[in-house]
N, C-alpha and C positions, 0 to 999 in steps of 0.2 A: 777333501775339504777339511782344513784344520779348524777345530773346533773347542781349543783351548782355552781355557781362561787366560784374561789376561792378571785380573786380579780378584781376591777371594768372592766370593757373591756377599758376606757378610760386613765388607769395607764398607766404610765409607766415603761419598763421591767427596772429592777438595773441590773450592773455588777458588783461584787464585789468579793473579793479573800474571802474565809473560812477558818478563821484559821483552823491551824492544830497544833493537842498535839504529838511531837515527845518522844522519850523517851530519859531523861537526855542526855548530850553530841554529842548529834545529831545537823545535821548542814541541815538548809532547801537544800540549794544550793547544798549542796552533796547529799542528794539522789533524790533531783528532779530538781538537774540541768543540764547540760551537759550529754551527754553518756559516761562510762566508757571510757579510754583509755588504750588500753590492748597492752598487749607488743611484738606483732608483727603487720607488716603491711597488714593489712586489705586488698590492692592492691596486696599482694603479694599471698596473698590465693585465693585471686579471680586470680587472673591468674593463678596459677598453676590448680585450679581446673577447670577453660575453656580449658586448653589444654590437662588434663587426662582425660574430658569428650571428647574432639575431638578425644583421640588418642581410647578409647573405640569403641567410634562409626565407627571409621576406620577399627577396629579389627572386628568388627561383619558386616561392609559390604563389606571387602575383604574376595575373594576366598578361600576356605582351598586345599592347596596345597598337604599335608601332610597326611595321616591314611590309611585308608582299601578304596582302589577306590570301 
């Protein structure tokens, strides 16, 4: 097992951005800016889906009233 340094232990670490090769007519900031914005409310899926998963849950821990006693 190679056990080398790669560089002195007394360097110091760089931060630096790597560019990147997009392809013709591409826009840095469009694909690694912001998250999409899609055309419904985000808010409004999350609440419908908490309350059809509460009404589920409701449905499998009420009684069955109904079939073959």
């Amino acid at each position: 097992m190679d056990k080398t340094q790669a560089r002195a232990s007394d360097a110091q670490l760089k931060l630096a951005a790597v560019p990147t090769n997009l392809p013709d007519g591409w826009e840095f900031d469009k694909v690694f800016g912001e998250l999409p914005q899609g055309s419904t409310d985000s808010r409004y899926a999350m609440l419908t889906g908490a309350l059809l998963l509460l009404l589920a849950i409701a449905m499998l821990l009420a009684p069955r009233r109904w079939g073959p006693a």
